[in-house]
Kinemage of the C-alpha trace (Angstrom):
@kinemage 1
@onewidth
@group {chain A} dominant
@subgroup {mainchain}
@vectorlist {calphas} color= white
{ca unk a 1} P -73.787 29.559 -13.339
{ca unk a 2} L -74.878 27.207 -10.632
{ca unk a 3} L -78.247 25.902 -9.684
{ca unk a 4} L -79.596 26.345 -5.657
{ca unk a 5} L -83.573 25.527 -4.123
{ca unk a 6} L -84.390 27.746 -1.543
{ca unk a 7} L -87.642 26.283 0.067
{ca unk a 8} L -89.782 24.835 2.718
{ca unk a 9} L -92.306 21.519 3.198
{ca unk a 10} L -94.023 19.864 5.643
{ca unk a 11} L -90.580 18.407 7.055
{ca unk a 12} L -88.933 21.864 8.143
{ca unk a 13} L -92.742 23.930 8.515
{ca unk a 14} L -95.514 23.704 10.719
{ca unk a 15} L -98.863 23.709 8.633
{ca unk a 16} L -99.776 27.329 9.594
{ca unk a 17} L -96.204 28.635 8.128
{ca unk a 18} L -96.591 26.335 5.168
{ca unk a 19} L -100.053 27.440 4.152
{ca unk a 20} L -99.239 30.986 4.134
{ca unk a 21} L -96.049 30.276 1.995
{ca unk a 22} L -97.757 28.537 -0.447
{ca unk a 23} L -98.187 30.814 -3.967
{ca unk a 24} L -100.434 30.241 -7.173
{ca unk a 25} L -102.273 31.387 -9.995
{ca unk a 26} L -100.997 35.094 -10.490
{ca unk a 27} L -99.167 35.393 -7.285
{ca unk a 28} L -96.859 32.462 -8.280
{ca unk a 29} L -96.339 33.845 -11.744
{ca unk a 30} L -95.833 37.238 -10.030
{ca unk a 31} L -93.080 35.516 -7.282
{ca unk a 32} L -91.391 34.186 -10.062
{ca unk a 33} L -90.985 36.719 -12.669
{ca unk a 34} L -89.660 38.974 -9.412
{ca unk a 35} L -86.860 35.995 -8.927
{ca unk a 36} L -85.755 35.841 -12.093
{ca unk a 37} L -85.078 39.142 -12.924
{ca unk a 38} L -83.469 39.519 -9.578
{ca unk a 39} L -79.941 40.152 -9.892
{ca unk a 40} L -77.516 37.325 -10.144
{ca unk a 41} L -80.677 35.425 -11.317
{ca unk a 42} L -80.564 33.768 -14.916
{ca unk a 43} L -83.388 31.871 -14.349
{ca unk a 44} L -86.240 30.116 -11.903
{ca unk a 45} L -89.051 27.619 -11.594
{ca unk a 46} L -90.709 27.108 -8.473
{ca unk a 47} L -92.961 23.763 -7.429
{ca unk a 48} L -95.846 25.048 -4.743
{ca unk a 49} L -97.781 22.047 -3.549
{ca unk a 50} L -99.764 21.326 -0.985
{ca unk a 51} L -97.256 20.268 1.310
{ca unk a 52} L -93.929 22.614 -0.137
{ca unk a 53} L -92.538 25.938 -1.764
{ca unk a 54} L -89.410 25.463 -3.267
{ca unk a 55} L -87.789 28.095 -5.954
{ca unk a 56} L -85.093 26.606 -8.080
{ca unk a 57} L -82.563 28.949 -9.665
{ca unk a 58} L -79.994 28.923 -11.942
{ca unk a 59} L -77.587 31.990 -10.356
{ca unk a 60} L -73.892 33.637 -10.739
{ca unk a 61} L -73.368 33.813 -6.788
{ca unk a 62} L -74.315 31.676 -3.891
{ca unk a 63} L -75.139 33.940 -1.454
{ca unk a 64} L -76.841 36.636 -3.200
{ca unk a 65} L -78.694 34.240 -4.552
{ca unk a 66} L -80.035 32.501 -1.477
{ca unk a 67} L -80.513 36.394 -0.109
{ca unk a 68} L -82.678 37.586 -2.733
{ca unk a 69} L -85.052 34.568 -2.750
{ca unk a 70} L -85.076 34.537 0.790
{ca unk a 71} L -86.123 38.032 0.561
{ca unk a 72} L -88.974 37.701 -2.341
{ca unk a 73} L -90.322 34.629 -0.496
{ca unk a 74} L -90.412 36.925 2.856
{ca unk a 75} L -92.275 39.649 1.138
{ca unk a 76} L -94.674 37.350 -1.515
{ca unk a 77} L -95.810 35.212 1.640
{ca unk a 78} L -96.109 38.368 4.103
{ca unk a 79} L -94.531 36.070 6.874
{ca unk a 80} L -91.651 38.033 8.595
{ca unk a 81} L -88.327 37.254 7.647
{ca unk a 82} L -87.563 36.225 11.443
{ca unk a 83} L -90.702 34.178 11.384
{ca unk a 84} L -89.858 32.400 7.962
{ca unk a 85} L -85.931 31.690 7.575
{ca unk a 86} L -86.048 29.008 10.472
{ca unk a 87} L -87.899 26.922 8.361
{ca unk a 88} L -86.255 27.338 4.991
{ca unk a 89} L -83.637 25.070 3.786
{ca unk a 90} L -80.920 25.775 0.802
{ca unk a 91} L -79.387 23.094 -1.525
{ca unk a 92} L -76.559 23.988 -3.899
{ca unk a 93} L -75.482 22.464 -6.557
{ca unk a 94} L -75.365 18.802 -6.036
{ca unk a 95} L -77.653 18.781 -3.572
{ca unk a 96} L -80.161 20.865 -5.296
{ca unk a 97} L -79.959 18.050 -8.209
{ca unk a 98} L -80.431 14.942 -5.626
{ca unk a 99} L -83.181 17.253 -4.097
{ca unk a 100} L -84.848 17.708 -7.068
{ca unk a 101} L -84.976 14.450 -8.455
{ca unk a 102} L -86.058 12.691 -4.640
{ca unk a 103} L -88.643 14.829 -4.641
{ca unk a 104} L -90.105 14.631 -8.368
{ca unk a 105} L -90.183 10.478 -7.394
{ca unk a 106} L -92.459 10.956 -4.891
{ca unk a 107} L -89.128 10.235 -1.966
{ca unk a 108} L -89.705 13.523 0.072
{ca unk a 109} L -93.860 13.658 -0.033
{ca unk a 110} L -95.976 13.318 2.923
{ca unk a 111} L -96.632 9.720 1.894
{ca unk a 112} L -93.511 8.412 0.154
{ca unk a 113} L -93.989 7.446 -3.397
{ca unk a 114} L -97.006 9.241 -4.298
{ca unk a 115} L -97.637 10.043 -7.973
{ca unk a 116} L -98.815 13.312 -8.250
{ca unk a 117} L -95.677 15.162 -7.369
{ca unk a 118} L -94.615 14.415 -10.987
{ca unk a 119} L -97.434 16.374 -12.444
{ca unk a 120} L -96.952 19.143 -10.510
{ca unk a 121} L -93.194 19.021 -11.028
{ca unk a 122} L -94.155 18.979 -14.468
{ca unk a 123} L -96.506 22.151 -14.457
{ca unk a 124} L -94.166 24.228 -12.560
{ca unk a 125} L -91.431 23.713 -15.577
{ca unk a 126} L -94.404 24.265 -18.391
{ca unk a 127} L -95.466 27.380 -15.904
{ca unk a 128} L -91.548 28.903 -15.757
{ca unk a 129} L -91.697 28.129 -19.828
{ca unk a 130} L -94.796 29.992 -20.337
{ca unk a 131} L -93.458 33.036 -18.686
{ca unk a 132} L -89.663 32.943 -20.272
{ca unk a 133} L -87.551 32.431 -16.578
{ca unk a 134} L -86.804 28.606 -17.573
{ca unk a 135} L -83.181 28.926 -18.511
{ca unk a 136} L -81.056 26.187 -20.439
{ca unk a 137} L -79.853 25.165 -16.788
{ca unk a 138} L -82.907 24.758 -15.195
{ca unk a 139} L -84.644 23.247 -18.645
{ca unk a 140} L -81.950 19.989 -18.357
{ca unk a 141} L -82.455 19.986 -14.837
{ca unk a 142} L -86.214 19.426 -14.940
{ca unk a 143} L -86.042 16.962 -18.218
{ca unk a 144} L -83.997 14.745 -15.716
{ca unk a 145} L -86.167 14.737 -12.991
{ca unk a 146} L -88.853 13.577 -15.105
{ca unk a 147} L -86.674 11.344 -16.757
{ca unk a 148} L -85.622 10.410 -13.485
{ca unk a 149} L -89.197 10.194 -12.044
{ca unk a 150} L -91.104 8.325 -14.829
{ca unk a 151} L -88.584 5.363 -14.419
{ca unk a 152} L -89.313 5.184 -10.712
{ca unk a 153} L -92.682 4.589 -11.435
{ca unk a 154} L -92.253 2.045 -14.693
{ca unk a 155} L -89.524 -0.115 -13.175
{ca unk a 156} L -90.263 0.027 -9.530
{ca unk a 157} L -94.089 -0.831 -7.246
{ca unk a 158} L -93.288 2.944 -5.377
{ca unk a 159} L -96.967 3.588 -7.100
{ca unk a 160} L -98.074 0.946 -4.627
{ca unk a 161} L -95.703 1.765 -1.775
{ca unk a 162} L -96.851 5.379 -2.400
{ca unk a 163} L -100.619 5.109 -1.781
{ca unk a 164} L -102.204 8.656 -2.766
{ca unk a 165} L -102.464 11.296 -0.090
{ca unk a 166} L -106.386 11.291 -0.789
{ca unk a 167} L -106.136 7.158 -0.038
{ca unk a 168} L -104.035 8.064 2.914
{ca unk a 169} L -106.602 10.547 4.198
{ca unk a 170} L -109.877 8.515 3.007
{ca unk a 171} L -108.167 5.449 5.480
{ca unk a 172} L -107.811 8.430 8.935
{ca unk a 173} L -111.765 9.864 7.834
{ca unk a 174} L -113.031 6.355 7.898
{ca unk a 175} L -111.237 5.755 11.176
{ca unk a 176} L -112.751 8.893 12.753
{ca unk a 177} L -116.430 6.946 11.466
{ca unk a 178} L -115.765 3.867 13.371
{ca unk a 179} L -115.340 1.695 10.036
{ca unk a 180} L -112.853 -0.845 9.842
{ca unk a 181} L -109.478 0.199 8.510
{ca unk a 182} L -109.294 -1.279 4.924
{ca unk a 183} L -109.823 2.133 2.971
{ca unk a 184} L -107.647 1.179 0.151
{ca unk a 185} L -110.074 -2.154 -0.600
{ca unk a 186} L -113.126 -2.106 -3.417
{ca unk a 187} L -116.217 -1.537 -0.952
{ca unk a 188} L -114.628 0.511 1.661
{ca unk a 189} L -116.638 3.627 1.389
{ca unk a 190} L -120.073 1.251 0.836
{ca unk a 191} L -122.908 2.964 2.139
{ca unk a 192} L -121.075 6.448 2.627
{ca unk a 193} L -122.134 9.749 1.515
{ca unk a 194} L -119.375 11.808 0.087
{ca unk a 195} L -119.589 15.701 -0.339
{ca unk a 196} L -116.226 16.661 -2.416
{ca unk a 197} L -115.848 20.617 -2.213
{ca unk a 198} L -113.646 22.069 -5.223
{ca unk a 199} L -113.510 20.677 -8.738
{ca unk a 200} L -109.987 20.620 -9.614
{ca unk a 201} L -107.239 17.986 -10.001
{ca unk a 202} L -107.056 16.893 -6.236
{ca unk a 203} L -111.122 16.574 -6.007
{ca unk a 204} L -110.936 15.174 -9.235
{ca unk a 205} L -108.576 12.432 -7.957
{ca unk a 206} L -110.415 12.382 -4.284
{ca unk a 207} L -114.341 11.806 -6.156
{ca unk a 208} L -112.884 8.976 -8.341
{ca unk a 209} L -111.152 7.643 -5.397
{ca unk a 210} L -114.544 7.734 -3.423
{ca unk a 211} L -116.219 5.952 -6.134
{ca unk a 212} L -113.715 2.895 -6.329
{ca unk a 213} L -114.184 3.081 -2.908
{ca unk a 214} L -117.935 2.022 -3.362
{ca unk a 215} L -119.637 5.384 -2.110
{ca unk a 216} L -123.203 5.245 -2.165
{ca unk a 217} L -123.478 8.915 -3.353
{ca unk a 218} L -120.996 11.419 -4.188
{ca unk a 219} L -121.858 15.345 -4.288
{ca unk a 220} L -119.430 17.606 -5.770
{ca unk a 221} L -119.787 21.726 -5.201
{ca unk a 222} L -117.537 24.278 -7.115
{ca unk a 223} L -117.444 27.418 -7.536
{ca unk a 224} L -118.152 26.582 -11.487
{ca unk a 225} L -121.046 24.347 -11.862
{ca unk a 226} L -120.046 23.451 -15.305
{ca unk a 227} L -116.850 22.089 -13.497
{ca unk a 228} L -118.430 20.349 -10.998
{ca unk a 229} L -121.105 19.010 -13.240
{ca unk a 230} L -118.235 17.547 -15.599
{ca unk a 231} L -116.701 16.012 -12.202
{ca unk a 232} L -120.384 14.009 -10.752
{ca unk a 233} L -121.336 12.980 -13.820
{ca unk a 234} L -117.780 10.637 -14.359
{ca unk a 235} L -118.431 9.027 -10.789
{ca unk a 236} L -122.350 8.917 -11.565
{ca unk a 237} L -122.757 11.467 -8.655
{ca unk a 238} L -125.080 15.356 -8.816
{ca unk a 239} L -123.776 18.629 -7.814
{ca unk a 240} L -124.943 21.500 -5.301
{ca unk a 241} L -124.267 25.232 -4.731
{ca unk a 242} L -121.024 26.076 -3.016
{ca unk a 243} L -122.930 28.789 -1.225
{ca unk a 244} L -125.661 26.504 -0.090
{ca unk a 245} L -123.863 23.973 1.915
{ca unk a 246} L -125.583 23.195 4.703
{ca unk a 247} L -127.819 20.938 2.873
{ca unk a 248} L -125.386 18.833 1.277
{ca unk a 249} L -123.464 19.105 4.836
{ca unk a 250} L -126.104 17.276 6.712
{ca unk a 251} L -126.361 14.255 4.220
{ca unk a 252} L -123.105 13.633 4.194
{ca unk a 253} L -120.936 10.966 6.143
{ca unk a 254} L -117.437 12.052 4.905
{ca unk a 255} L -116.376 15.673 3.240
{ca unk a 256} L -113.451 15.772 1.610
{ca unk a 257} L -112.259 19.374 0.353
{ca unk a 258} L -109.411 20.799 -1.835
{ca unk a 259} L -111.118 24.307 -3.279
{ca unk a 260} L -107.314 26.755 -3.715
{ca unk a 261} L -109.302 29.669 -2.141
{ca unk a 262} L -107.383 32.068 -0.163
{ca unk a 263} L -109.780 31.454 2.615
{ca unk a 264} L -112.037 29.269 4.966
{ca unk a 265} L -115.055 27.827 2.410
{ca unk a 266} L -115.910 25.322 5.420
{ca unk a 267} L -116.736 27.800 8.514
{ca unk a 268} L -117.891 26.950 11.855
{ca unk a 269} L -121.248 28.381 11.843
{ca unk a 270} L -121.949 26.314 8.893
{ca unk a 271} L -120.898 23.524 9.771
{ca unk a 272} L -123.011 24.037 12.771
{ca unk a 273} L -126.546 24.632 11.037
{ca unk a 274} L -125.594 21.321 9.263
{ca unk a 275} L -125.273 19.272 12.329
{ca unk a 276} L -128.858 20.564 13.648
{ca unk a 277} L -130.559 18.997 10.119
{ca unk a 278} L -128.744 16.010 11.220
{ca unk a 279} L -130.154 12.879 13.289
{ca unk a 280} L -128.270 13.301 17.075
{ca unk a 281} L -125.301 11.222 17.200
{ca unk a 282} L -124.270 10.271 13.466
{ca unk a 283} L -120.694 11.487 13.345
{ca unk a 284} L -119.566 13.600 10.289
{ca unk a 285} L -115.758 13.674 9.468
{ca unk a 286} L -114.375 16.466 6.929
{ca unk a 287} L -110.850 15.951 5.257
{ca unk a 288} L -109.351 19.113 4.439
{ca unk a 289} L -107.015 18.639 1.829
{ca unk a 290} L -106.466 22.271 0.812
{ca unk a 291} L -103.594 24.247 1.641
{ca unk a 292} L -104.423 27.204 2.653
{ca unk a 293} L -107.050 25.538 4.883
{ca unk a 294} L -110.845 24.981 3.428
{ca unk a 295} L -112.311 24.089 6.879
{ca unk a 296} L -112.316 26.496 9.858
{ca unk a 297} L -109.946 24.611 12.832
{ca unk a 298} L -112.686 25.143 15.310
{ca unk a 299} L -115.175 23.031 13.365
{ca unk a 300} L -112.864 20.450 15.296
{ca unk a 301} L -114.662 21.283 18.617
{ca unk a 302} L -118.190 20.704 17.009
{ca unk a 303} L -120.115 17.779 18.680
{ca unk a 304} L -120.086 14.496 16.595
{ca unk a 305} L -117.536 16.036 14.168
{ca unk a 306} L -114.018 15.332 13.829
{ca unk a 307} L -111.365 17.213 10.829
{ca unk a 308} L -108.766 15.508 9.411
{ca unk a 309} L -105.796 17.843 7.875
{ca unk a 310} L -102.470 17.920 6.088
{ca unk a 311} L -101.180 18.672 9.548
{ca unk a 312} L -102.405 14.982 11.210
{ca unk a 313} L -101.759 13.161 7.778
{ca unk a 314} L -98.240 14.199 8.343
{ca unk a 315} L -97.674 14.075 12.208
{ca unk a 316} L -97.537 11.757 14.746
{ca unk a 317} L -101.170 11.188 15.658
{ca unk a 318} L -100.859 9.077 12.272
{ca unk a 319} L -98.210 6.794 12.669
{ca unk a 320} L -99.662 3.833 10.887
{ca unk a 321} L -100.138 5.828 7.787
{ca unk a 322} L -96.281 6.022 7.310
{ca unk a 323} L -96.447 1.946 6.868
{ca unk a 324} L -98.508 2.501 3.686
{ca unk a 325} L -96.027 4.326 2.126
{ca unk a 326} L -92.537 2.454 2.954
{ca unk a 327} L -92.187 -1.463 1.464
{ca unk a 328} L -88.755 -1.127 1.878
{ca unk a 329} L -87.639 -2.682 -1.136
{ca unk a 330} L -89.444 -0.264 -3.606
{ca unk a 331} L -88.513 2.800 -1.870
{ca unk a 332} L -84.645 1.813 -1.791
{ca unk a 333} L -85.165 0.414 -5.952
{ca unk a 334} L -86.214 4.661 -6.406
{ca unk a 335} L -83.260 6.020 -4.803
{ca unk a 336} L -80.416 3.439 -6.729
{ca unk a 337} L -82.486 4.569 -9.873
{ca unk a 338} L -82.082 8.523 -8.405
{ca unk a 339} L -78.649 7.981 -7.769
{ca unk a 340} L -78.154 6.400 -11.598
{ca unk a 341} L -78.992 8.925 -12.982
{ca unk a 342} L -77.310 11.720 -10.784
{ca unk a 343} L -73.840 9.819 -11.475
{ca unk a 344} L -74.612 9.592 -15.467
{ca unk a 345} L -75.704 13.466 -15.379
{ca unk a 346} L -72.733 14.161 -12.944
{ca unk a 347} L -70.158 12.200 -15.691
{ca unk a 348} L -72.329 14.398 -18.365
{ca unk a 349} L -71.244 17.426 -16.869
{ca unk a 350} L -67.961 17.020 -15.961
{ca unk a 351} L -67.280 15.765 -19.795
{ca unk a 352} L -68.755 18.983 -21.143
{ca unk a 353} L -66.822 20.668 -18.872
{ca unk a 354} L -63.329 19.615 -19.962
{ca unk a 355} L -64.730 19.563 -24.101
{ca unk a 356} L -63.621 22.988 -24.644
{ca unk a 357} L -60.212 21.991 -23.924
{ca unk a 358} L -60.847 18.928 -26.733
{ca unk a 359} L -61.693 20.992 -29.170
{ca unk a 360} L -59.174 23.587 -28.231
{ca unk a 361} L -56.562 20.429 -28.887
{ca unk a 362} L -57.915 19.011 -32.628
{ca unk a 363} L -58.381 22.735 -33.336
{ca unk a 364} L -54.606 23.017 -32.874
{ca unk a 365} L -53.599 19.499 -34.866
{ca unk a 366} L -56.141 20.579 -38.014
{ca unk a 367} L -54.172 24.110 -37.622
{ca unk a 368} L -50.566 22.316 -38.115
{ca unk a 369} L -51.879 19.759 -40.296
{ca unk a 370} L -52.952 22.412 -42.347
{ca unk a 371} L -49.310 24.215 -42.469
{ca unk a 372} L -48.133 21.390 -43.166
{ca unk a 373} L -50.027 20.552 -46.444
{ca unk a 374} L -49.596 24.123 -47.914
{ca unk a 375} L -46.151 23.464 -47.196
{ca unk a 376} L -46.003 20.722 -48.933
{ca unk a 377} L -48.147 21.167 -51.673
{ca unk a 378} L -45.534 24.399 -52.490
{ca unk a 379} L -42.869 21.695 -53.320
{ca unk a 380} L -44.568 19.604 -55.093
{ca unk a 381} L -46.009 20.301 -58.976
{ca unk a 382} L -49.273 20.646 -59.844
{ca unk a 383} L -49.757 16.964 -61.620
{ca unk a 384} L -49.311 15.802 -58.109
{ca unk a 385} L -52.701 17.018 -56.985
{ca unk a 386} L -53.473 13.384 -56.603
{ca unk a 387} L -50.176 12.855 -54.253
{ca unk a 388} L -51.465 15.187 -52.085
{ca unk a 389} L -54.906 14.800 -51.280
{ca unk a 390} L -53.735 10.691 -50.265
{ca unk a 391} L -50.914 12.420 -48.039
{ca unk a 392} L -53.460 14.801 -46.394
{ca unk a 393} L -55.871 11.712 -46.153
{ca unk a 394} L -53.239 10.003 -44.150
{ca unk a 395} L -52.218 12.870 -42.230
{ca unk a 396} L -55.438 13.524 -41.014
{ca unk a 397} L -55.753 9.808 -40.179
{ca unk a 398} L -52.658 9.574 -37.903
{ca unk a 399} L -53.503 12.812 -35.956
{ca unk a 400} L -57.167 11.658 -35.237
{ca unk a 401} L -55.664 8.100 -34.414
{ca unk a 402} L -53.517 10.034 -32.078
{ca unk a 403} L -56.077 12.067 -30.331
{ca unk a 404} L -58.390 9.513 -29.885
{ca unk a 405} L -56.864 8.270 -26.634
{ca unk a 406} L -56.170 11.026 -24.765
{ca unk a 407} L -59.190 13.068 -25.292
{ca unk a 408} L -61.662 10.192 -25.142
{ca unk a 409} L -59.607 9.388 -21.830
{ca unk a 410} L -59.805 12.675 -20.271
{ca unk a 411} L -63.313 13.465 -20.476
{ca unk a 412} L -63.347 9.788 -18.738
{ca unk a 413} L -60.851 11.199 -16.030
{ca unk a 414} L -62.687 14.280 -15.585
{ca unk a 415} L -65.335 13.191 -13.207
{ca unk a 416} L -62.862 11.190 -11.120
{ca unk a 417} L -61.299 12.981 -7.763
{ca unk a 418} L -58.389 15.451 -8.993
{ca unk a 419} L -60.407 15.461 -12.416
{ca unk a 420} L -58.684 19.047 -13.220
{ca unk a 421} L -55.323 18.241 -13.200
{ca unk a 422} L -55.942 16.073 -16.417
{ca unk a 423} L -57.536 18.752 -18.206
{ca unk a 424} L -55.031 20.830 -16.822
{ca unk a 425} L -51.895 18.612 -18.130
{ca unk a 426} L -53.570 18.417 -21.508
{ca unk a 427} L -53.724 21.898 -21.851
{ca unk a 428} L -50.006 22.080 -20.588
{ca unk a 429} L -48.697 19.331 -22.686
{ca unk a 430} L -49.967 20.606 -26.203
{ca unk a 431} L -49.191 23.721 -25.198
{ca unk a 432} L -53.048 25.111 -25.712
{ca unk a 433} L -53.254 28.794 -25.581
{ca unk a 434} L -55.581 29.260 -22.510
{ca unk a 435} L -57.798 31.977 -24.351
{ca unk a 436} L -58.402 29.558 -26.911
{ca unk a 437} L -60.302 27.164 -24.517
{ca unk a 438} L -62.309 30.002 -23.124
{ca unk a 439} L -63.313 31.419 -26.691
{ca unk a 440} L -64.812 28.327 -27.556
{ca unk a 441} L -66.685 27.858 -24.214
{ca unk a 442} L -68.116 31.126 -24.745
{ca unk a 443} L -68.779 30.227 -28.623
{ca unk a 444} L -70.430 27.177 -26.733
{ca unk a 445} L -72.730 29.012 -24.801
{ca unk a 446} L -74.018 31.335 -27.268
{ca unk a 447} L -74.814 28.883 -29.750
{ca unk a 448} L -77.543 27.679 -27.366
{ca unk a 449} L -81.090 28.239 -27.629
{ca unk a 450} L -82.311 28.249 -23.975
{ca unk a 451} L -86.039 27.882 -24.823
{ca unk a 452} L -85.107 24.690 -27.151
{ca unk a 453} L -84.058 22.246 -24.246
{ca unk a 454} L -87.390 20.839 -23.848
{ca unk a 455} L -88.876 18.158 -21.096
{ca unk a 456} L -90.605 14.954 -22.170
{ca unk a 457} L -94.350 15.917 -21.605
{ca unk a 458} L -96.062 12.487 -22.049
């Protein structure tokens, strides 16, 4: 089996392609039961952010694989297979693995090095768990990236090269109110209102953020008010109605919303009967963090009001923002750690590739070692019991002195170029019965528990 990512991100899709790609809730758990009982499929996981879809799978053939998923995503997202495939891209193998673990570090996000891609890589394995489709593969796939991930973060600054894409949009909102551009500084948000829309991780992070910040009030409105009262009442703030925005519109200098609805929360016309309970010429600026979009685009061509999306976070009407996330030195300190610890997993997999054929080859020497003692032990009399348990100590000494070498040496070999032809020569020069080797890969396999290879979860 091999492992493939068939997927798409802000980097390869427009923000209108993206949003309508993105699953969750039931319709991610729906997408990815469908994959992994797709044929050719032994398994999936699939990491839907804000700003990506990407569905991992562990499968038996490349391009059946890539077909199917390419289908399911086509008929999940309703966006027309001639419509969606320009924007998809496929890793295999390799690639998928350097893919994986670039992006669980925070390397591919719309601000490099931000810290809650780890999380959500994170859910997406306990998610493909919870449902049975994380296979063995896919299981020590996703323990490195973590692995892989939590390192970047404890031995590099990429936390600090990575500011959060709430900072990142908190520093273009402030812009759009005329304030001076040091959002990431204790008192940049001083006597600013703040309405945060949705109560879930992403608000959670954008409120606290807002209160750092120095905010002078901070309004949260959920759907649940327990939620949102839980939320204001760690950043000191109150709460309001989600279907009674206007109010809370009008008193507020920044919005910042991130709800997961399917659809606009934020429309025009509401936006609208805010602006007329609000003195003439005090601008209001709403940062749409949601994906699909919370805020109707044409609240854009409001008077006084400006909206600030995924879209211009990532594009090129922000090119200073891209400064915030690159010191150089931190970002190029992640990808030596990434490529650590694909060349250790690589070496990993290449020596459990060739093991088979080591155990194939003591399997044989205990096998003659064996004949060789009830041989012997036919010849000799009984009182020389002693004899020949110290000859069969020996024995087994010299043959495991003789292995040592050669086996420890070719699972060295095997992840050099030509790596094969040592396994190959091995099995040729101890004349190792081919179906041997395969019995005990198979015996191998089925030994495994798939739901036992776990992920570190701290």
């Amino acid at each position: 089996m091999s492992v493939l990512v068939v997927g798409l991100s802000h980097k390869s899709a427009p923000l209108g392609i993206l949003e309508r790609a993105v699953v969750s809730g039931d319709s991610l758990a729906k997408l990815l039961r469908d994959v992994s009982q797709a044929p050719n499929v032994a398994g999936a996981f699939i990491v839907s952010t804000c700003n990506r879809a990407e569905v991992y799978a562990e499968v038996d053939k490349f391009h059946a694989g890539v077909s199917v998923i390419c289908d399911l995503l086509a008929r999940h997202s309703g966006i027309p297979h001639s419509e969606l495939t320009p924007h998809l891209y496929v890793h295999y193998e390799d690639r998928t693995v350097q893919h994986l673990l670039a992006v669980t570090c925070g390397l591919e996000s719309m601000v490099v090095g931000e810290s809650q891609i780890l999380g959500q890589v994170r859910q997406a394995l306990a998610v493909a768990r919870e449902q049975g489709t994380l296979s063995r593969g896919l299981g020590e796939l996703g323990a490195l990236a973590l692995r892989t991930a939590k390192r970047a973060h404890t031995e590099t600054r990429i936390d600090q090269a990575g500011a959060n894409l709430v900072s990142v949009g908190i520093t273009a909102a402030r812009r759009r109110l005329g304030d001076p551009p040091d959002a990431g500084q204790p008192g940049g948000l001083r006597g600013r209102r703040v309405l945060v829309v949705g109560a879930g991780s992403m608000s959670s992070l954008a409120a606290t953020t807002a209160a750092r910040m120095g905010a002078e009030h901070i309004v949260v409105a959920n759907r649940s008010a327990d939620r949102a009262g839980r939320l204001a009442a760690t950043v000191a703030g109150s709460t309001a109605d989600l279907a009674s925005l206007a109010g809370p519109l009008a008193a507020a200098d920044l919005v910042i919303s991130c709800t997961g609805a399917a659809g606009v929360v934020i429309t025009a016309d509401l936006v609208a009967r805010a602006l007329r309970q609000r003195p003439p010429g005090r601008p209001l600026v709403l940062l749409d963090l949601a994906l699909p979009r919370d805020v109707d685009p044409a609240v854009a061509s409001l008077p006084g009001v400006s909206v600030v999306g995924l879209d211009r976070l990532g594009g090129a009407s922000e090119p200073q923002l891209a400064g915030m996330a690159s010191r150089e030195q931190d970002v190029a300190a992640v990808r030596a750690i990434v490529a650590e610890e694909f060349a250790t997993r690589a070496s990993a997999v290449q020596a459990a590739r060739v093991a088979p054929t080591v155990v194939a080859l003591r399997s044989k020497a205990a096998g003659v070692v064996d004949a060789e003692l009830a041989r012997l032990a036919g010849r000799l009399q009984p009182a020389d019991h002693r004899t020949l348990s110290e000859v069969e100590r020996a024995m087994r000494r010299v043959v495991d002195k003789l292995l040592h070498a050669p086996t420890v040496r070719v699972k060295e070999l095997a992840g050099s170029p030509g790596g094969d032809s040592y396994e190959d020569a091995l099995q040729v020069l101890f004349d190792l019965d081919p179906a041997v080797v395969a019995a005990v890969t198979v015996a191998d396999t089925a030994t495994v528990n798939p739901d036992s290879t776990g992920e570190d979860a701290s």
